[in-house]
C-alpha positions, 0 to 999 in steps of 0.5 A: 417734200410731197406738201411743198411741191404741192403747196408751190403748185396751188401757188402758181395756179392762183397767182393773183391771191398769191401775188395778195397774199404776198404783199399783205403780209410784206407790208404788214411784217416789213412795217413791223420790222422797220420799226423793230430796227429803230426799236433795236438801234436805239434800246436794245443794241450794244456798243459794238466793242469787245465786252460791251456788258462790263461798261458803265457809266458814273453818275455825279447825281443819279437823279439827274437822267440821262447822263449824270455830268462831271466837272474836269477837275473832278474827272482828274480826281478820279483818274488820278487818284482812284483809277483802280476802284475799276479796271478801266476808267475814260470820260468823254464829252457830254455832247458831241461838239460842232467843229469848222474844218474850213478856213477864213469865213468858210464853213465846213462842220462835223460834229465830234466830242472830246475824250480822254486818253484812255477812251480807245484802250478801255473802249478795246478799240483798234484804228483802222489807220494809224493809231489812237490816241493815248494819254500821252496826247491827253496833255492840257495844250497837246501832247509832245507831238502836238494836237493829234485827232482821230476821224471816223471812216465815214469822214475819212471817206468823205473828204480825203477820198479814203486816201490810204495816206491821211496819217500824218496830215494836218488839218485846221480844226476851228482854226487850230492846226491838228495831226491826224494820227488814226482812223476808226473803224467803219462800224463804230460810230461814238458811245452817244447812241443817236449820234455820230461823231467825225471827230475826237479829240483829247480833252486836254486840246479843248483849252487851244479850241475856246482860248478863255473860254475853256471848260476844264476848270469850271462847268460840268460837261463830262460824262465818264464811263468804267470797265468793271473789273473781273467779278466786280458787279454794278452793285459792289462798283458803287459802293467803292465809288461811293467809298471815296465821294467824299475825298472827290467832293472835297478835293472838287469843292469851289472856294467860295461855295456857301454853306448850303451849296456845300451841304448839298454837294456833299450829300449828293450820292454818286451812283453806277448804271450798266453803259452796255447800249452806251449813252443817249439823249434821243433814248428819253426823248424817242421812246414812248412815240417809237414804242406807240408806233410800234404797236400801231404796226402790230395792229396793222400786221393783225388786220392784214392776217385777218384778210389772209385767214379769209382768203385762205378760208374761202379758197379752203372752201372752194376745195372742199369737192377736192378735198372730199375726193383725196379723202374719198381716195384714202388720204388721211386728215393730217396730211390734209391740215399738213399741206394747208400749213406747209401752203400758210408757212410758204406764204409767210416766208415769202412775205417775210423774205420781202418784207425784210427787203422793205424794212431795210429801206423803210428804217433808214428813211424813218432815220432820215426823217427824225434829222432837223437841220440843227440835229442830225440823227444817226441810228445804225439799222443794219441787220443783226441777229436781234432783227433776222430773228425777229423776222423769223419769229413774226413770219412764222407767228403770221402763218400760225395765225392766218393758217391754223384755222384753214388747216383744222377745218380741211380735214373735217370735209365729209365726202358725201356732204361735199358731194351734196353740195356741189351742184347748189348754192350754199344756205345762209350762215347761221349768226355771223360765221367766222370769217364774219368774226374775223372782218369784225375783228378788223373793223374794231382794230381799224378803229383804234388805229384810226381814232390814234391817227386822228388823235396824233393828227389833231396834236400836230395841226394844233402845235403847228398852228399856235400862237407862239408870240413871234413871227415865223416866216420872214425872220433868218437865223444867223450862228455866228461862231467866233474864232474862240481861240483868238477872239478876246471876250472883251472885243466880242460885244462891241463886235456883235454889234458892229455885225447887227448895225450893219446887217440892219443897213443891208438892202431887204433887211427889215430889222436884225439884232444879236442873242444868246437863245433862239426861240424853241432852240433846244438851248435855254439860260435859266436863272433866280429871279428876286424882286424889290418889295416882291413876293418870296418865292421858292423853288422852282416857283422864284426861276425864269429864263433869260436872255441876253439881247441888243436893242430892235430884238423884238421888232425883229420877232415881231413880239409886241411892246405892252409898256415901257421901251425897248433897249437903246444906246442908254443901256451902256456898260456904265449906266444903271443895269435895266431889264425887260419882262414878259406878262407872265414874269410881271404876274409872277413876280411883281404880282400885278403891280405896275412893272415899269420902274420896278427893281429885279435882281438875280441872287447869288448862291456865292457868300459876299457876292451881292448882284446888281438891281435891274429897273424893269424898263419894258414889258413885252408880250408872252411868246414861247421859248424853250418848247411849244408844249409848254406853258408860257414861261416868266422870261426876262431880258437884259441888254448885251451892252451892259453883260461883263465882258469876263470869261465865257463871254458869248463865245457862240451867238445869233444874228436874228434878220427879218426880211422887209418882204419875200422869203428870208432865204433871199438875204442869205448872201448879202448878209454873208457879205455884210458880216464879213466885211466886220470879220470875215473869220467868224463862221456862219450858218443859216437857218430859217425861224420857220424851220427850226420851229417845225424841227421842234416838231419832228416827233409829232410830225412822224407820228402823225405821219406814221399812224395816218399812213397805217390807218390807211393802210388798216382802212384799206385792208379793213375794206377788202376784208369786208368786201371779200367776205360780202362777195363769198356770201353772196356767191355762197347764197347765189341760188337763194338770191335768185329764187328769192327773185324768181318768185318776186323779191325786187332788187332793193329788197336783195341789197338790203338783204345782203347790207343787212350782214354788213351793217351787223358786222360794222356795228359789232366791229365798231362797238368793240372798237369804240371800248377799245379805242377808249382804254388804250387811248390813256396809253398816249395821254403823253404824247397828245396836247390840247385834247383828252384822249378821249375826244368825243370830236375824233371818236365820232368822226373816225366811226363815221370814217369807218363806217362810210368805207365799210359801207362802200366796201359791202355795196359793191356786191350787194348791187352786183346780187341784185343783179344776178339772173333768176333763169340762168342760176335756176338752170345752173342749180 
């Protein structure tokens, strides 16, 4: 208790390097933290359901990752038929579903998924309300009670107030009448890490919510997971769930499949993986960018130790009289080097305790921050024990590293040499000394985090400036979600158009026209392509996107028309089918031939179904589609007028409006109006092109953000350390610099004397740095686009950076040496 009393009272007489201290180190771990909570929440968190480790997810083909989908038919095999290879089985929605809690033309959407009955029981799940549902519910068309859904907290608070009376209520959901019969409980948010679903609903309600459209009977939308059974280990759940693949593939086989289709179906392995984190999408996507700023971080919280080391290093020094005394006086040596670690120990506790104060806010605003307006992210940063223990662990690895140092060279005082040198000014350190390592050290780690910020920096600006082949700014994206249930697919195509002829009427509108897929929406339809007298392509070499559109769809994008004609009032149902390409579906395909007139098919893997030819009648411009990373893909478009009308017909679509002038955003409401004076039932949505192209861009842009923040911050701290370390040799060697000056050195001779160890110590920093910058440069190849990780451009002017702030850094105390006094230092030696 002696040293601690001790160590608070060294504390309070120097606030100010405490107050520095402090903050250091609560920048340096709360970064860290905030980062390790992401890094928590996304990888390492289970489900926050009983025995979470028993869960796994079934894979219809482990190579497809993540999440390997099912059929419903084939969900039903397994439910029905082989419930008892595990010993709970429930499957759920691939994705989570945007639902409209409003009525008539308003919009009110939460994002929710659909699951099976025995999603709440195998989950081990209680309601906080009411009740879950059960498989009695899960019934095509509702259960005997009718549709039941269950809402999560967060929802129950938003809209109802939390009213303890909400079970039972009915509410519209896309216009379909639900009972509410639970509310989960606050602390569970979905088993699709990343985000958070308001809603669930029985699989078996999906038919009333899509009418024609369902997807029970076709498409694989769902993903199902499994308790094991006592005992039962991943391992031996597969090898039974392999043991009856064949009976689920025959049972699930399409009628008309062909041969090959057949083969393939049947020699596709199932497989088994551990679900205990649950399921997640953001988990691929995020991973690689979260783990390099987590380790920017690192080297953040490196540099602010090394400052702190040589805080500690020269108060250490500037107590050496009374470190002799204590000896002089019988203290032993340990208890020298205790108090100096009990001090780096308090330190560190301090910075931790408000570092983690940091971390708390610093995590959910980096959360708020990976949300788009089309996705929301939702991570659960709340402490565990994982993050307090990482807390701890970092806080005592920083008063280790800052403190060890300080706490073994206190005991090596000797009293008479203290003595001796209190009166006069220290000689000149031989070689750099290691509190000049230390700064060293810091210029080399700065580099590297300046050179990835400015390797980060230089990827952003280049994707947020390409040439992607359409405008950006005046084009307004309209979702137009059609009442599913009610809404004959026959009348949807008539209806879309009616919707864009009168959009394109509305004063302001420049042009407007129907699609299926947006430009980098996340969404893409991909099809084989077969051209008449072309070359025979393989996989995936014979595969281009498309998209279904109506006629002024380009004029809208402002892509330019290379040949031919857009689509027109021609291109009917019951007219030849015809098509439009872009230059690099016309290199691929067609293979430098004149496109116009050309006749492209897309194959059918059914036996007997033979598919129309299209006459390519346009050629457009190339312009990017699914990702701005990629290359331009081939991509071919068909008009919405001559697509068959059957089931699944564009029961979701966009209306594309280009503003004549000034912001699209001013066109919201007249063309809300306009829409809804053709059907004021469809729901709609407004997003600008621009920001959705920019939400493409959420991962370049936080880690461009994130790293040029921290090598800032590294910038900053590299100078401090640089200066103070410049400013302690100085005093150090004051009674030297003034002799030197007594007997007739000129001012610039001293500055160039004491830049002399500033410049060794930036070129040793700097050379290490460069080496290393160069190696750990392959580590984020991935995540860079239009430059080598080894740019010369960015390593050169990210040195030069450095070098400037360090000069910067060292030239305040070399001036403030060339000014000192020879007589008053002569008459203080």
């Amino acid at each position: 208790m002696s040293d601690l009393r001790t160590a608070v009272r060294t504390m309070r007489a120097t606030p100010l390097v405490t107050l520095v201290v402090v903050l250091c180190l609560a920048l340096g771990i709360g970064a860290n933290t905030a980062m390790f909570s992401i890094v928590n929440s996304l990888l390492l968190r289970a489900l926050p359901v009983e025995r979470a480790d028993r869960l796994v997810l079934l894979l219809s083909n482990p190579s497809v990752t993540p999440n390997s989908p099912w059929s419903n038919p084939a969900w039903e095999q397994i439910r029905d038929h082989h419930a008892d290879l595990f010993q709970e089985t429930f499957a759920f929605s691939r994705r989570t579903t945007r639902f409209n809690l409003a009525q008539g033309g308003q919009t009110d959407f939460v994002e929710g998924v659909y699951a099976s009955g025995r999603y709440f029981d195998a989950l081990r799940l209680q309601s906080l309300l009411g009740r879950p549902f059960t498989a009695d519910d899960d019934r095509r068309g509702g259960g005997a009670n009718g549709p039941v859904a269950v809402i999560s907290y967060a929802l129950w608070q938003r809209r109802f107030g939390g009213s303890t009376d909400i079970v039972g209520k009915t509410q519209t959901i896309d216009r379909v009448p639900f009972a509410i019969v639970g509310v989960m409980p606050p602390n569970f948010f979905g088993t699709d890490v990343g985000s958070k679903s308001d809603l669930i609903l029985p699989i078996g309600t999906e038919p009333l919510m899509r009418g024609r459209d369902s997807l029970l009977d076709r498409a694989s939308w769902l993903l199902i997971m499994a308790r094991l059974k006592d005992g039962q280990t991943i391992e031996s759940a597969e090898q039974a769930l392999r043991g009856v693949q064949a009976q689920i593939r025959e049972a699930t086989m399409p009628a008309n499949a062909s041969a090959e289709a057949r083969a393939r179906h049947f020699a596709t392995p199932f497989g088994v993986q551990s679900a205990a984190g649950g399921t997640s999408t953001m988990r691929a996507r995020y991973r690689q960018p979260i783990l390099a700023i987590m380790a920017v971080v690192v080297l953040v919280l490196l540099i602010a130790c090394a400052n702190v080391a040589n805080l500690f290093l020269a108060r250490a020094s500037a107590r050496r009289r009374e470190f002799s005394v204590r000896l002089a006086l019988g203290a032993s040596r340990w208890q020298l080097a205790r108090q100096q670690l009990v001090e780096a120990l308090l330190l560190a506790a301090s910075g931790s305790a408000v570092g983690l104060v940091i971390a708390v806010w610093a995590s959910a605003l980096l959360v708020r921050q990976l949300s788009t307006s089309a996705t929301a992210v939702f991570l659960d940063t709340s402490l565990d024990w994982r993050v307090l223990a990482f807390t701890a662990s970092v806080g005592i690895a920083v008063a280790v590293l800052f403190g060890v140092v300080p706490a073994l060279r206190a005991p090596r005082t000797e009293p008479i040499d203290a003595i001796r040198e209190h009166g006069r000014g220290a000689g000149a350190e031989r070689g750099i000394g290691f509190g000049g390592a230390l700064v060293a050290g810091q210029v080399a780690l700065c580099l590297v985090l300046v050179v990835s910020a400015g390797l980060f920096i230089r990827t952003f600006t280049t994707l947020a400036t390409l040439n992607v082949g359409f405008d950006r700014d005046p084009v307004l994206l309209v979702r137009l979600d059609v009442p599913q249930a009610s809404a004959e697919p026959s009348q949807r195509a008539a209806r879309y158009e009616r919707i864009a002829a009168t959009v394109r009427a509305t004063p302001g509108v420049a042009h407007a026209a129907i699609s299926e897929v947006t430009p980098v929406s996340g969404t893409i339809t991909d099809v084989y392509v077969q051209a008449e007298n072309g070359p025979q392509l393989a996989p995936p070499q014979n595969v281009s996107y498309r998209n279904v559109i109506t006629p002024d769809w380009f004029a809208t994008y402002g892509t330019r028309l290379v040949a031919g004609r857009d689509f027109d009032e021609r291109d009917r149902l019951a007219s030849p089918p015809v098509a439009m390409v872009n230059e690099t579906f016309a290199r691929r395909f067609l293979q430098g031939a004149n496109p116009l007139g050309r006749r492209i098919r897309n194959p059918s893997s059914t036996p007997g179904e033979t598919r129309p030819w299209m006459e390519v009648v346009g050629v457009v411009a190339d312009a990017t589609y699914l990702s701005l990373r990629a290359a331009m893909p081939p991509t071919m478009y068909v008009p919405l007028a001559q697509q068959p009308t059957g089931s699944g017909f564009f029961p979701l679509a966009t209306l594309s409006v280009r503003a004549a002038s000034g912001s699209p955003l001013w066109l919201e409401r007249s063309v809300g109006d306009a829409i809804a004076r053709v059907d004021s039932n469809i729901g709609i949505t407004f997003t600008p092109l621009k920001q959705q192209v920019d939400a493409a861009l959420v991962q370049e842009r936080i880690v461009a953000l994130l790293s040029g923040w921290f090598s800032v911050l590294a910038l900053l701290l590299s100078a401090l350390g640089l200066y103070g370390v410049t400013a302690y040799a100085v005093n150090r060697r004051r009674t030297e610099i003034g002799i030197r000056m007594a007997i007739g050195a000129a001012p610039a001779r001293v500055v160039r004397l004491v830049l002399a160890r500033v410049t060794v110590l930036l070129g040793v920093g700097v050379a290490i740095g460069t080496a290393a910058s160069m190696w750990a440069s392959r580590f984020i190849a991935t995540l860079l686009y239009g430059l080598e990780p080894r740019d010369p451009v960015t390593l050169i002017s990210s040195a030069a950076i450095l070098a400037a702030v360090g000069a910067l850094a060292g030239s305040l105390p070399a001036c403030r040496a060339s000014r000192v006094d020879p007589a008053e230092v002569l008459r203080e030696g």
